[in-house]
Every structure is written in structure tokens, then in C-alpha cells.
C-alpha positions as CSV (number, residue, x, y, z in Angstrom):
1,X,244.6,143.2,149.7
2,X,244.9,141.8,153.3
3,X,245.8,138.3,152.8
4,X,243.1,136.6,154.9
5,X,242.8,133.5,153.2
6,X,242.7,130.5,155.1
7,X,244.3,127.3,154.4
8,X,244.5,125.2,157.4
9,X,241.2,124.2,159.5
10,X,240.4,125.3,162.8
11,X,237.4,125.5,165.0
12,X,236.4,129.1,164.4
13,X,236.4,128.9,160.4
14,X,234.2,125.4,159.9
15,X,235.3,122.7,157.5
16,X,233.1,122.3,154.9
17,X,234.3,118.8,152.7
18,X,232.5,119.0,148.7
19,X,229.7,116.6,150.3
20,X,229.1,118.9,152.7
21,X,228.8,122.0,150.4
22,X,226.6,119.9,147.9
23,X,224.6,118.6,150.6
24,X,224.1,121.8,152.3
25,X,223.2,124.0,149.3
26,X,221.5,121.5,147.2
27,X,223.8,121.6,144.1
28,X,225.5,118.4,142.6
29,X,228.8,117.6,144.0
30,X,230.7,117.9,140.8
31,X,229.4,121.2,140.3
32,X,230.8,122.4,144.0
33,X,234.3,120.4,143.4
34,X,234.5,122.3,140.1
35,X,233.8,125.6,141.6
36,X,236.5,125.4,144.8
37,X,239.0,123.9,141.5
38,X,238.5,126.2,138.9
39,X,237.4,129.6,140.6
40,X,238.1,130.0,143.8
41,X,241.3,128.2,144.2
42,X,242.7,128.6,140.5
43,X,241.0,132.1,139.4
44,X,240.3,133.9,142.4
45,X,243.4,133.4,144.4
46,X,245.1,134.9,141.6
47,X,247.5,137.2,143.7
48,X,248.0,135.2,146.6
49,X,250.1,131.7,147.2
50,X,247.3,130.7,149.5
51,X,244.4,129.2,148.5
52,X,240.5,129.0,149.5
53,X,240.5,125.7,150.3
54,X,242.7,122.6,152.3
55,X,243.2,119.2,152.3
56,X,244.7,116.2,153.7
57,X,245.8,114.7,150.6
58,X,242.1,112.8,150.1
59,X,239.4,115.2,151.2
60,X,239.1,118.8,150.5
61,X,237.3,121.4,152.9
62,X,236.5,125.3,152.6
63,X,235.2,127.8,155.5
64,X,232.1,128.7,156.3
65,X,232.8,132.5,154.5
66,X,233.7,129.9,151.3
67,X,230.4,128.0,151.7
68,X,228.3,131.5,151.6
69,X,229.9,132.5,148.6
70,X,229.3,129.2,146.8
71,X,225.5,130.0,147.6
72,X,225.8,133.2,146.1
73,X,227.8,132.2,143.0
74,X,225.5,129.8,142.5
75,X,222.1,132.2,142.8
76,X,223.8,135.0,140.3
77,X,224.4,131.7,138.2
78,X,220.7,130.7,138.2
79,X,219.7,134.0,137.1
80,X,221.4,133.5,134.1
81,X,224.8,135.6,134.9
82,X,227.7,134.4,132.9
83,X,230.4,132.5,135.6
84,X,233.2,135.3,133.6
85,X,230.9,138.4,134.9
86,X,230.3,136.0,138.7
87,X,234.2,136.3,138.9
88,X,235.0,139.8,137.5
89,X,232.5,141.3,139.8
90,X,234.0,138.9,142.9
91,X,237.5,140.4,142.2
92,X,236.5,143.9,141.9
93,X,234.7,143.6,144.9
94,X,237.9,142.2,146.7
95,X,239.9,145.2,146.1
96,X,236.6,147.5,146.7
97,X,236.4,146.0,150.2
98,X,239.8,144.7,151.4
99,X,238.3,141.4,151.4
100,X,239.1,137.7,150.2
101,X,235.1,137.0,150.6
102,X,232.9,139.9,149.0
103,X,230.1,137.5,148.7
104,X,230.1,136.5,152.2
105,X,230.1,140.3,153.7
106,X,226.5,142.3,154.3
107,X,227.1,145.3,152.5
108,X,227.7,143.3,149.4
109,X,224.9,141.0,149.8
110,X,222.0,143.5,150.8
111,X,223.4,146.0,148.0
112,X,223.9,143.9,145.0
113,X,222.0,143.8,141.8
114,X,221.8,141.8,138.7
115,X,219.6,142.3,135.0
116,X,220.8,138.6,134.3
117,X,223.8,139.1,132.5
118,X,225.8,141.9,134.8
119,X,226.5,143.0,138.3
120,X,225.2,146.0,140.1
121,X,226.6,147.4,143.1
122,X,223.9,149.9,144.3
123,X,225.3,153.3,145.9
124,X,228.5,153.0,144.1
125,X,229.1,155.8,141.4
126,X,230.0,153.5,138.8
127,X,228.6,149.8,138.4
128,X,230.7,147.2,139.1
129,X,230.4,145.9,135.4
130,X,229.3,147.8,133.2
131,X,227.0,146.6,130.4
132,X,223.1,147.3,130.1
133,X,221.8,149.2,133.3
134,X,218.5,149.3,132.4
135,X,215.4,146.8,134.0
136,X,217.6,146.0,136.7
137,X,216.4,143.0,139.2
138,X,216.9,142.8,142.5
139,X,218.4,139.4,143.9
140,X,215.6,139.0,146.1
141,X,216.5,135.3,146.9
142,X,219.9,136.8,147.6
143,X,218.3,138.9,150.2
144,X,216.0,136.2,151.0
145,X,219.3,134.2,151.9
146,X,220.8,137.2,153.6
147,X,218.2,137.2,156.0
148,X,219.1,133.7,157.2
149,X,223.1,135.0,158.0
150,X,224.1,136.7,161.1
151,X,227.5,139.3,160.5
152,X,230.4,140.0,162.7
153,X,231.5,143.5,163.7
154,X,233.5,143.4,160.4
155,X,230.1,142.8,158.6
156,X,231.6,139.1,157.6
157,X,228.9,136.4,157.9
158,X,229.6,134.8,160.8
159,X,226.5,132.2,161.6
160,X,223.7,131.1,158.9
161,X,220.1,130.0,160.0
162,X,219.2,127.2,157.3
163,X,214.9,127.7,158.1
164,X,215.3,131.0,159.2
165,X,216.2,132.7,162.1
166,X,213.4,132.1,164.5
167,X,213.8,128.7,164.3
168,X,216.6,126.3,165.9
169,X,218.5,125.0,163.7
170,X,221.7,127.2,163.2
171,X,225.1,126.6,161.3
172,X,227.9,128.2,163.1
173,X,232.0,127.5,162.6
174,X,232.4,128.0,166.5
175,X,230.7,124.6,166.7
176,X,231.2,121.2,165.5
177,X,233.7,122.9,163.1
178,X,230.0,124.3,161.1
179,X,228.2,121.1,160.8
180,X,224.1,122.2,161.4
181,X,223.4,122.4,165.3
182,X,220.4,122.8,167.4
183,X,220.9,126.2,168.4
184,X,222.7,126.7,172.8
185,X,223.9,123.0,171.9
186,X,226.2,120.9,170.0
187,X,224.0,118.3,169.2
188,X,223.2,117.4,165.5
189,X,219.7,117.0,164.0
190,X,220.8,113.8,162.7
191,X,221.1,112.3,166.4
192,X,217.7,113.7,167.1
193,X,216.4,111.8,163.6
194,X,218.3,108.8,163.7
195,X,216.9,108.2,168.0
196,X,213.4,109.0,166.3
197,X,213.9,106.6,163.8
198,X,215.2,103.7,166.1
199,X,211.9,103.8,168.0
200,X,212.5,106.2,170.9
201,X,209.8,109.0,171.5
202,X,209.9,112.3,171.7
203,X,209.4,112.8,175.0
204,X,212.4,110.5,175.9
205,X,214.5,112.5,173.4
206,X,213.8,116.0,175.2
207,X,214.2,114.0,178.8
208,X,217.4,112.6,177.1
209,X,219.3,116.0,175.7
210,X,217.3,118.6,177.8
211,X,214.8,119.7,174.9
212,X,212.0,121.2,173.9
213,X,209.5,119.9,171.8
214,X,209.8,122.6,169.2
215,X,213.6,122.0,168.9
216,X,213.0,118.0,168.2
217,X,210.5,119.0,165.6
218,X,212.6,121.9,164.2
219,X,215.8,119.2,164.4
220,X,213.5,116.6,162.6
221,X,212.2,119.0,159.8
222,X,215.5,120.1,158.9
223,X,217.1,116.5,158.7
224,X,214.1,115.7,156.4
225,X,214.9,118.6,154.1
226,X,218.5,117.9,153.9
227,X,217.9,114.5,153.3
């Protein structure tokens, strides 16, 4: 396999601390420390001295192709798929592919099916595991998800749109290494919410940071979500 782990940050990749991811994806912090621990950095980099994640000796981060496959591990886990069959199926899909991130790559994502307790990869001669291939499901919040990503030529996803891609909030690693954005700019919807907040109007906010009044609101309605 290609080793293209990353373990140092850098602009293009985002840094992603635990906070972030469990802020980001709505699951509880020790469950996303546990995950980049256990799985990615411990079972998943099985072949390879580099690991998924980095730190500084206090704080530990991930990329942005880590963060989309937390979100996936964590949908197949909802659904009732065994964290044993999650990993099997992630490693089998990284020789498939050539890939450290199978979860994080189109094909995968708008191909893959579940019955709750295996993995499906549809077009594929053989599953990927193999246990009861009958009333298969479709990961339609997986897809629902997928929609939300943008991919790179090497179908990797590259930029995620948190409420969807005709709105303006977007998280891209090319930016404010990841952290959410307001779409052309680097400016956080957090600034936008915490001038709100202080008293300032709208309109002097969009006279302030050259806005529009749907990007405020979209900024606004996305800091109130990830609140």
C-alpha cells in the first residue's frame, strides 16, 4: 500500500484536535479519543510506522480525510455493525484501493452497503465480508452525508459542506487548517455570532466583512447547530 499517512500538520490536510471531531460530528469526546487510540492509530496502521494522527505532546489532531472516516465509522456503528466487521471492511478496502482512507474516498462511500451486521461493496464480485447477503440496506445517511463532500481528481474528499452544498458554510483543510468557514472567505461563523451577540446588527456585520445577508444567517444557523 502507498504509505500516505500523515503525521505532521500542514495547511492543506486540516487539524482536527478530539474537541473538534466531537464537536463537529456530534459524538462524545471519549468516544472520538477512543476511536483515533484504539483503531485508527493502533489497528489500522497495522503495517505502517506512521500513524493517523499527531501531537504535540498535550493535544492530538487528525486530517480532514481522518475526520470523514470517523463520520462513517460512526454511521455503520449506529446501524448496529459490529466495530470488528467496521475495521475488517476498512482494511480490505485499503488494499482494494491503494488507499490509507477508504471511507473518506467516493467510490467507497456511494457504493457501500450494510444489513446491520456486514459490509457490502456493490459492483464487486465478491462482498467485502461475507456473512448473510440477503435484505440488504442501503446506507442512505451515508449517501445523505456523501452528498455534503466535494472529491479531488483522486476521488479523495477534499471539502465537506456541513448544511449542504447550496448553502455557505464550508469545511475545507486549504483554510484555517479545516476549521468551518464562510464559503470565498476565511472568516469563522463564530465571529459572525459572537458580533451578533455583542449587540452589532446585521447590517453592520455585512458592511463590516463584505456580506451578504444570507451568509450572516447561514454563518448564524450553523453556530447555533454546532453549539
Amino acid at each position: 500500500m502507498t504509505p500516505d499517512f500523515e503525521n505532521t500538520p500542514s495547511l492543506g490536510r486540516g487539524i482536527y484536535t478530539v474537541p473538534d471531531i466531537a464537536h463537529l460530528l456530534d459524538i462524545p469526546y471519549y468516544k472520538a479519543n477512543r476511536w483515533i487510540n484504539e483503531y485508527w492509530d493502533r489497528r489500522l496502521a497495522y503495517n505502517l510506522s506512521q500513524r493517523y494522527s499527531w501531537t504535540d505532546g498535550k493535544a492530538k489532531a487528525v486530517s480532514f480525510h481522518t475526520l470523514v472516516e470517523l463520520y462513517t465509522f460512526f454511521q455503520l456503528s449506529q446501524v448496529g455493525v459490529r466495530t470488528n466487521k467496521i475495521l475488517e471492511a476498512h482494511k480490505v478496502l485499503a488494499r482494494q484501493f491503494d488507499t490509507a482512507f477508504p471511507f473518506a474516498t467516493s467510490y467507497v462511500l456511494n457504493n457501500m452497503f450494510t444489513d446491520g451486521r456486514s459490509i457490502f461493496l456493490d459492483e464487486v464480485e465478491n462482498p467485502i465480508i461475507t456473512l448473510d447477503i440477503s435484505f440488504q440496506l442501503n446506507l442512505d445517511f451515508v449517501k445523505l452525508f456523501f452528498k455534503k463532500l466535494e472529491f479531488d481528481s483522486g476521488e479523495l474528499a477534499n471539502r465537506l459542506w456541513p448544511l449542504g452544498k447550496d448553502r455557505n458554510i464550508v469545511i475545507d483543510p486549504q483554510y484555517k487548517f479545516g476549521q468551518p468557514t464562510i464559503n470565498g472567505t476565511n472568516i469563522l461563523p463564530s465571529t459572525i455570532a459572537s458580533l451578533i451577540k455583542a449587540g452589532e446588527t446585521e447590517d453592520f456585520v455585512m458592511s463590516l466583512y463584505n456580506l451578504e445577508q444570507r451568509q450572516v444567517h447561514d454563518a448564524l444557523e450553523f453556530h447555533k447547530l454546532a453549539a
